[in-house]
Steps between C-alpha positions, in 0.01 A plus 500: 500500500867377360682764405856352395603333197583136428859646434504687825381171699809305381739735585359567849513115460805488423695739740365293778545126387827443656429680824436336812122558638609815760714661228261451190193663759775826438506432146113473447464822731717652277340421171190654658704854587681450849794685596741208397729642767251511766268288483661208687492761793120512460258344701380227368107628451660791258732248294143247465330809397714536194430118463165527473512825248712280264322232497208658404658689225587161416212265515219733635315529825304158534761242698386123396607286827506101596558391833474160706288568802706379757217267693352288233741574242285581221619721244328838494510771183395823577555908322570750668522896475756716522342677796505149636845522506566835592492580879507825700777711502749416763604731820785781442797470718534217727288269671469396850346245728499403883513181648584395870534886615782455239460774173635446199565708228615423123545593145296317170644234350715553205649306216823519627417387809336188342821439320726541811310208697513281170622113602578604886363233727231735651391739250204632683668600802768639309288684276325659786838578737574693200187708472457592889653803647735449752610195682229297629476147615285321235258238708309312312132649593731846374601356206144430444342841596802652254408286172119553574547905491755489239203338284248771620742780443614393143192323371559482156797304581288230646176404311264294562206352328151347682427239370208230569550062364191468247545135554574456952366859551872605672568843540842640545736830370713368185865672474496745158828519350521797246864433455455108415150550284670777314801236379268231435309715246823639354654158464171356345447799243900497392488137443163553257642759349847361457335146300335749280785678417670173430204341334448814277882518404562149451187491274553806283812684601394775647656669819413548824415889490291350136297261713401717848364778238213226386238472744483147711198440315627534108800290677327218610331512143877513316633193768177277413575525135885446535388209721248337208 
């Protein structure tokens, strides 16, 4: 069940508009109670955690989706739960893996880690140099033992959603982006909210902390008669 305000959705709104997507993840995180002085130092599964809390406050625990499934190309809707969403708890400490006699271990992901690799030609491997302990030559069958543990260790960081083409009958594991769904939403319900504050003041004057008091429903009611 949404919890917040219309008032406290534009200003968590707001405080994020003009950040880049890595820096307005902090921002949301934030909004939803994260340390804002630690939580780029979190793994990525905790900082999605507080993702997923505020956008429920927000909007509530059903998630409306689209996709294109990627065989036919048909366009899909589908709802899905929070627990849907949610995956286990991720490992304490660091991971590990072994590959070629060779054994690896490494830290989560983080934020700040994400932001460090930003725009370099080879973000993966850079990402993942910076997570392992200790030197270690990064072969490619490594680098892919490494990311596939890093996703097992962390999971909420990396979400994925079965999903089966109504249409060709493809299956396959659709990305879920907590970060990117959450600032869709946001954007969408600021922008409704924002042309009825400016429908509702242009019409009768009033201001904006007049207009989110009335209900969306006695607004659309007020707009329809301005409007005739």
């Amino acid at each position: 069940m949404a919890t917040l305000s219309e008032a406290d959705v534009l200003a968590i709104w707001e405080a994020a508009a003009q950040r880049p997507p890595l820096s307005r993840a902090l921002v949301l995180a934030t909004a939803a109670g994260a340390d804002p002085a630690g939580i780029a130092d979190e793994r990525i599964g905790c900082r999605d955690t507080y993702l997923l809390q505020l956008r429920e406050e927000c909007f509530g625990t059903a998630y409306d989706c689209v996709v294109d499934c990627p065989d036919c190309h048909a366009e899909l809707e589908f709802r899905l739960s929070s627990d849907d969403v949610r995956a286990p708890q991720g490992g304490d400490g660091d991971g590990a893996c072994k590959v070629d006699g060779v054994e690896v271990t490494f830290r989560a992901v983080t934020t700040r880690d994400l932001l460090a690799v930003a725009g370099s030609a080879d973000p993966r491997r850079g990402l993942i140099d910076g997570c392992v302990n200790g030197p270690v030559a990064l072969t490619d069958s490594l680098l892919q033992a490494i990311s596939a543990a890093m996703a097992a260790h962390d999971p909420q960081a990396a979400v994925s959603i079965d999903l089966d083409c109504a249409v060709c009958g493809h299956h396959w594991a659709a990305p879920f982006d907590i970060a990117g769904y959450l600032w869709s939403e946001l954007c969408a319900a600021a922008g409704r909210i924002l042309r009825d504050v400016h429908g509702l003041a242009s019409a009768y004057g009033w201001s904006e902390s007049d207009v989110l008091a009335i209900s969306p429903v006695r607004r659309r009611h007020y707009l329809e008669m301005a409007a005739s």
